[in-house]
C-alpha positions as CSV (number, residue, x, y, z in Angstrom):
1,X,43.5,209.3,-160.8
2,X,41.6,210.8,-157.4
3,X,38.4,209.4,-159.0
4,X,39.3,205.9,-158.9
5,X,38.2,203.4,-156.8
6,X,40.5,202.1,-153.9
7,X,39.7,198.8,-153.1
8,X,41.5,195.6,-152.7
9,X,41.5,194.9,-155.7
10,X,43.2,198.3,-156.4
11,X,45.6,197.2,-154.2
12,X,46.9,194.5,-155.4
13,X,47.0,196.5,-159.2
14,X,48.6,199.5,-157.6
15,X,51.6,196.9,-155.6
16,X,52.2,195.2,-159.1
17,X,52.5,198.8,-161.2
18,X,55.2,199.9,-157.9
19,X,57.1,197.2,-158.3
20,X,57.6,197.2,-161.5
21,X,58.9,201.0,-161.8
22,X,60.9,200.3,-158.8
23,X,62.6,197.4,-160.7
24,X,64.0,200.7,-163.1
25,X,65.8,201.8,-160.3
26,X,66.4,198.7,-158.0
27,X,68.2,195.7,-159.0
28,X,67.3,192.6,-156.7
29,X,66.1,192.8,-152.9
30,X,62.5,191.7,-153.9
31,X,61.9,190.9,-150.1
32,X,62.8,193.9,-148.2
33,X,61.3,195.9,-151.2
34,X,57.8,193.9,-150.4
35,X,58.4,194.7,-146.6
36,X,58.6,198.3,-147.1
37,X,55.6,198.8,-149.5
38,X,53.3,196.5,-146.7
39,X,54.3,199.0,-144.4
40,X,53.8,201.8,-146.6
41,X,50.3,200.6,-147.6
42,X,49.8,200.0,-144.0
43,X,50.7,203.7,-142.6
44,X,53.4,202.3,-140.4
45,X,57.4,203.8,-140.5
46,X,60.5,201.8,-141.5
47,X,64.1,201.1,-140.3
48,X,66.1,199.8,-142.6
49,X,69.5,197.9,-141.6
50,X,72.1,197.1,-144.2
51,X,75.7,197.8,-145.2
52,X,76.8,200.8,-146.9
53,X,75.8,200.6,-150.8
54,X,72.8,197.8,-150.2
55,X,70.6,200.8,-151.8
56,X,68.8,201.6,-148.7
57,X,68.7,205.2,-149.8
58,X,68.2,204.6,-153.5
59,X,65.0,202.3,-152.4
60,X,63.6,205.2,-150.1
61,X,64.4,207.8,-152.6
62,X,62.5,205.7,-155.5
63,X,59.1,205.8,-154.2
64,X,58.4,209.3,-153.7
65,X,57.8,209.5,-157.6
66,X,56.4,206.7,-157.8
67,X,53.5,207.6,-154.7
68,X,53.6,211.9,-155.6
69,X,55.1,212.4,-152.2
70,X,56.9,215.2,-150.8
71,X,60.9,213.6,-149.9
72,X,63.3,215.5,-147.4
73,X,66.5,213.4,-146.8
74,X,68.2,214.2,-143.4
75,X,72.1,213.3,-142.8
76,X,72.3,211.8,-139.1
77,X,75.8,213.3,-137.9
78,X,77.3,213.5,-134.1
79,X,76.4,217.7,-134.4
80,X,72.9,217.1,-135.6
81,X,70.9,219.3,-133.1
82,X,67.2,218.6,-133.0
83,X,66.2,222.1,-134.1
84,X,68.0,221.1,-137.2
85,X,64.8,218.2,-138.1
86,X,61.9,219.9,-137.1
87,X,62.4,223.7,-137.3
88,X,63.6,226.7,-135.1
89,X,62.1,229.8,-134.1
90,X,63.4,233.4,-135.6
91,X,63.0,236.8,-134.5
92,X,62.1,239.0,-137.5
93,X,62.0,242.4,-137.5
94,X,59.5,244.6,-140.1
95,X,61.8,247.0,-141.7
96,X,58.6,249.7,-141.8
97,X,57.3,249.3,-138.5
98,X,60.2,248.5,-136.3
99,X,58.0,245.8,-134.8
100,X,59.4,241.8,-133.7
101,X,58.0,238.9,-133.8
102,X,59.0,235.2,-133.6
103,X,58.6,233.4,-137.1
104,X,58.4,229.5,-137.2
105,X,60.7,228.3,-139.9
106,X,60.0,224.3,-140.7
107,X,62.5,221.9,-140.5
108,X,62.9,218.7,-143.3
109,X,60.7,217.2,-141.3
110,X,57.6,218.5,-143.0
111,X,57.4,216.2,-145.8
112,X,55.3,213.2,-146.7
113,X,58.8,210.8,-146.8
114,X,61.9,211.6,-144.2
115,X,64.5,209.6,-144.8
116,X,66.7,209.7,-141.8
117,X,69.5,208.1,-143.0
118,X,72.2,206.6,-140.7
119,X,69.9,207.6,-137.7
120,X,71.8,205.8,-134.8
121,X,75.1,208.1,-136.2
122,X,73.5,211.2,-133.7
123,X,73.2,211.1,-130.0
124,X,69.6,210.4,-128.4
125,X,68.7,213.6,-128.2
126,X,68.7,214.4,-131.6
127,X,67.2,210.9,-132.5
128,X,64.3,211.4,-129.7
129,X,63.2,214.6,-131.9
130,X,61.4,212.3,-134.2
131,X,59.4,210.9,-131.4
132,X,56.4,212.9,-131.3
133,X,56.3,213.5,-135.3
134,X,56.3,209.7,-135.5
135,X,53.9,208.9,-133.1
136,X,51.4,211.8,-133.7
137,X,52.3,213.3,-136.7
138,X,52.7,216.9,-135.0
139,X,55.6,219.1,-134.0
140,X,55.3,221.4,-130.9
141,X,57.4,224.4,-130.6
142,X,56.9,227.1,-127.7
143,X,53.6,225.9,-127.0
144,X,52.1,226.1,-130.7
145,X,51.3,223.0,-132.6
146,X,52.0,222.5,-136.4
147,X,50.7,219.4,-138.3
148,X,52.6,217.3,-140.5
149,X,51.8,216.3,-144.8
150,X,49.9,213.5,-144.5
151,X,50.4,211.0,-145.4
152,X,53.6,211.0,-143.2
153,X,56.3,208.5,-143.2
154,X,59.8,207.9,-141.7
155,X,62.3,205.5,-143.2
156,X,65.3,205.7,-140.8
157,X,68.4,204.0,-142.4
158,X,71.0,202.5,-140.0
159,X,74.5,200.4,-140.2
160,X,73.8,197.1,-138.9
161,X,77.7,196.7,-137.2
162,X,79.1,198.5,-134.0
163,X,81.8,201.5,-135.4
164,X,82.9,204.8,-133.8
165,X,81.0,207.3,-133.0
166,X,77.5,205.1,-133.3
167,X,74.6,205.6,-131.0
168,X,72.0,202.2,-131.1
169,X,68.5,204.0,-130.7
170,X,66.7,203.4,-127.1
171,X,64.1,200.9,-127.5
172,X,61.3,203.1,-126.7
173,X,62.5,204.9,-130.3
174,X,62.4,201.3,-131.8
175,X,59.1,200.6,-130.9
176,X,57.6,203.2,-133.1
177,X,58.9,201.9,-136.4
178,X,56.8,199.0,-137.6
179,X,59.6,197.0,-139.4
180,X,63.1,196.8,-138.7
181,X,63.7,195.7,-142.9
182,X,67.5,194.1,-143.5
183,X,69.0,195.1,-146.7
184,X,72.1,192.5,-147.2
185,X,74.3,191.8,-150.0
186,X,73.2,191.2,-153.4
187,X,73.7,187.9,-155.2
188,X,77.1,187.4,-157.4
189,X,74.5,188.1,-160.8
190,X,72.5,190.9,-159.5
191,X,75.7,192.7,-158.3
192,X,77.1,192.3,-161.7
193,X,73.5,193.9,-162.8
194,X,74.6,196.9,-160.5
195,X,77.9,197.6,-162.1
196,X,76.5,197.1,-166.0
197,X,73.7,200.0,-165.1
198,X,76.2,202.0,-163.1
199,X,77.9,202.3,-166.6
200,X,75.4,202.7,-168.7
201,X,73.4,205.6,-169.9
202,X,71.2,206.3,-166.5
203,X,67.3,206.0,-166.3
204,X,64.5,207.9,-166.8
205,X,62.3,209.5,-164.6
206,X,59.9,207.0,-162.5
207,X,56.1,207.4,-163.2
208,X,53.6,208.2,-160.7
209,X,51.3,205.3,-160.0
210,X,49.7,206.5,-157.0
211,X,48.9,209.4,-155.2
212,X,49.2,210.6,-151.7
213,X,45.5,210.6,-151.7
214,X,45.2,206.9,-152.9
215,X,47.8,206.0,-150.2
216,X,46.0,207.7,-147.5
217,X,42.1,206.2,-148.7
218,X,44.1,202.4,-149.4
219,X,45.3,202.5,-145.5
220,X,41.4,202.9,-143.9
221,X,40.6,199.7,-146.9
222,X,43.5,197.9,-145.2
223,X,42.2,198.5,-141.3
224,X,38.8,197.5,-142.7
225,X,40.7,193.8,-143.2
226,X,39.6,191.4,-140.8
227,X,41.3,189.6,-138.7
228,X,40.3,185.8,-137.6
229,X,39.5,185.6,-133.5
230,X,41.8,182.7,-133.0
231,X,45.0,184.6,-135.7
232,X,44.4,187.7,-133.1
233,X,44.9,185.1,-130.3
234,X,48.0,183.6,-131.4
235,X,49.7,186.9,-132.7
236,X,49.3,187.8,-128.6
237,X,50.9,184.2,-127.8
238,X,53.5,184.8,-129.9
239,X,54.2,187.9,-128.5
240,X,53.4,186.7,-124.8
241,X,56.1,184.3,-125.3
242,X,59.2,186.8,-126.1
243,X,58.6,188.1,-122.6
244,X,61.5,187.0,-120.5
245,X,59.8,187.8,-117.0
246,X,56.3,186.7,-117.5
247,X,54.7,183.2,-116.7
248,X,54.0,183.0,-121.0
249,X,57.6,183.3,-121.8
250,X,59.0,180.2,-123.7
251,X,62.3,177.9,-122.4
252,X,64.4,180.0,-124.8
253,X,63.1,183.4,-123.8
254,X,64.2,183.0,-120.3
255,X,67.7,181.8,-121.8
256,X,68.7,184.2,-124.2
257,X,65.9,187.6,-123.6
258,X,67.1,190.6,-121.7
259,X,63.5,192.3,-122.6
260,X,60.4,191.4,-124.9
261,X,58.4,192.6,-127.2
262,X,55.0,194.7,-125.8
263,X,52.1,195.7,-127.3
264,X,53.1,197.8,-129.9
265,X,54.1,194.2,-131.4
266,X,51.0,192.6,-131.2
267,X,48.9,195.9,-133.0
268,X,51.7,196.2,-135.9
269,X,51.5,192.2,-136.4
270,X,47.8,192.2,-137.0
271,X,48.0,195.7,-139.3
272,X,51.1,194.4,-141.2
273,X,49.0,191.2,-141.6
274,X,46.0,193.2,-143.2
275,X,48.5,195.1,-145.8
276,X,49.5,191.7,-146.6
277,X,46.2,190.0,-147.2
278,X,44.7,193.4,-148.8
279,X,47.6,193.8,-151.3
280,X,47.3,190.1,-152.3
281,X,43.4,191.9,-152.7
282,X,42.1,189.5,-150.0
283,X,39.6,190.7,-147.1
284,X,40.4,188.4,-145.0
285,X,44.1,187.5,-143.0
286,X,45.5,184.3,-142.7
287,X,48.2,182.2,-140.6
288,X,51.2,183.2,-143.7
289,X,50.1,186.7,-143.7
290,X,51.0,186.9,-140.0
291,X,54.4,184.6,-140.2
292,X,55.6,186.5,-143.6
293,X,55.7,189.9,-141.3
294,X,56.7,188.3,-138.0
295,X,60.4,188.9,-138.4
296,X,60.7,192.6,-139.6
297,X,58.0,193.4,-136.6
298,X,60.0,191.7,-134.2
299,X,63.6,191.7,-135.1
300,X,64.0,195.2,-133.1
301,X,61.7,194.5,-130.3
302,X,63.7,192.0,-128.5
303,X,66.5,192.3,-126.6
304,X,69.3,189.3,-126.6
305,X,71.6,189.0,-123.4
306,X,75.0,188.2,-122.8
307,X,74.4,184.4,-122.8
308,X,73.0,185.0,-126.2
309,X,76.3,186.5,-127.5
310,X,78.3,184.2,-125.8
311,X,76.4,181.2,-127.4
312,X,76.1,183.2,-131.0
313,X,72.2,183.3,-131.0
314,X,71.2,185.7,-133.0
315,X,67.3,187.4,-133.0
316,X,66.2,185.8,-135.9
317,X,67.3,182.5,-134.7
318,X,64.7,183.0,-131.9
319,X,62.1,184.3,-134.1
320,X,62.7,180.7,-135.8
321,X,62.2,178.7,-132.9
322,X,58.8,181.3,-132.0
323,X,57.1,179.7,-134.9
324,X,58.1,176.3,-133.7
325,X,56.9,177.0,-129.8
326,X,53.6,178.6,-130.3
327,X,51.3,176.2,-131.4
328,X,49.3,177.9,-135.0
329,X,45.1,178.2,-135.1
330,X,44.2,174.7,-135.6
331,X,47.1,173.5,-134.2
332,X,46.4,173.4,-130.8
């Protein structure tokens, strides 16, 4: 497999062959499934929101098969310490020589796929531990450095509702996951689908389609997508325009936005774009690649005030009327 090619075209095979040995293992959710593997293809992490059972982990679980990765889950609890992700420090002792020394053992962290399942269930502290693995694929311990697999990945599950003993992630956390990807109920068939499987005979192993080697080549064919001047314009309009405090921000924003999205926004729009138009085995972005994604990049990045609770508006409602304020390339 490491000799093939990996090209659009590739791409677009490779998406196809995944989806259809997810569909072994995955009844329904075809768009939040098509979310995730754009930002898989694209190097980018993943939250996923849904209610218990929406088969958040089963989804994240799924692919490592199918890619060859390397999957660690972690369970988010309120006594999660941060040592217990990425690894703690022991003193060893030779039982010849008498002598010490400190021995680094690695946390579940040093995998190609984390799953970090019902992340906001642990304080900030624990949750901030992913930080600098997310954002430099690294983990520093007493001054000494250790590189993560690559390719390297977190899919952080969380509930979408407010219960006891929850802890929302601070928005500089947010900011590193690409897509916030909702899970919701299935439809009446599909969940009847569920519960004819769930008492059947079970399913076979999934087949490889990829490897991490593939993955890693197919993310420097999708930054090699390129990007329109004037779709890179109004990606940063659109972003502009979320901004409560600035001079860009639309009516709405100044309404119903306690903060915006930044920059972060803007990069992750145009890279989540390229996935899109590469796995479609396209070199080129358009207008649809960019409003397919703009919802899973933005529905974490902006903050909603009180008046926006008070008069039920909800993010995506705003995301809605983005579209509408913005004017598109050629629209002007």
């Amino acid at each position: 497999m490491a000799d093939r090619k990996v090209d659009v075209a590739f791409l677009k095979e490779a998406r196809g062959r995944i989806l259809q040995e997810l569909r072994h293992a995955i009844v329904g959710h075809a768009e939040p499934i098509d979310q995730v593997l754009t930002a898989f293809f694209a190097g980018g992490h993943c939250l996923i929101t849904g209610v218990p059972g929406a088969a958040k982990t089963l989804l994240i679980a799924s692919l490592a098969p199918i890619l060859e990765l390397s999957f660690k889950r972690i369970q988010f609890t309120p006594d999660l310490m941060p040592a217990d992700i990425t690894g703690t420090e022991l003193l060893e002792e030779d039982q010849t020589s008498g002598h010490r020394e400190l021995k680094f053992v690695k946390g579940p962290i040093f995998a190609n796929i984390v799953m970090a399942d019902e992340i906001n269930r642990t304080p900030p502290k624990t949750q901030a531990a992913l930080l600098e693995a997310m954002q430099e694929k690294q983990v520093t311990m007493s001054g000494t450095t250790y590189p993560l697999p690559k390719p390297f990945y977190v899919l952080a599950t969380q509930i979408p509702f407010e219960q006891e003993g929850t802890y929302p992630l601070p928005e500089a956390q947010q900011d590193r996951f690409m897509f916030n990807v909702l899970m919701p109920y299935l439809s009446e068939d599909e969940e009847v689908e569920v519960v004819s499987r769930a008492t059947g005979t079970g399913l076979g192993a999934l087949k490889p389609v990829i490897t991490g080697a593939e993955l890693a080549e197919a993310q420097q064919v999708i930054r090699d997508v390129e990007v329109p001047r004037e779709l890179s314009a109004y990606i940063v309009d659109l972003v502009a325009a979320t901004r409560p405090d600035e001079s860009t921000a639309a009516d709405f924003a100044k309404s119903y936005i306690a903060w915006g999205a930044g920059l972060r926004a803007s990069q992750n729009l145009v890279l989540a774009a390229k996935s899109r138009a590469a796995l479609d085995a396209r070199t080129t972005a358009n207008l649809k690649d960019v409003q397919d994604v703009l919802t899973p990049v933005l529905r974490h990045r902006i903050g909603l005030n009180f008046r926006a609770e008070v008069d039920r508006v909800t993010v995506e409602d705003l995301i809605g009327r983005l579209v509408k304020h913005v004017p598109a390339p050629g629209k002007k």
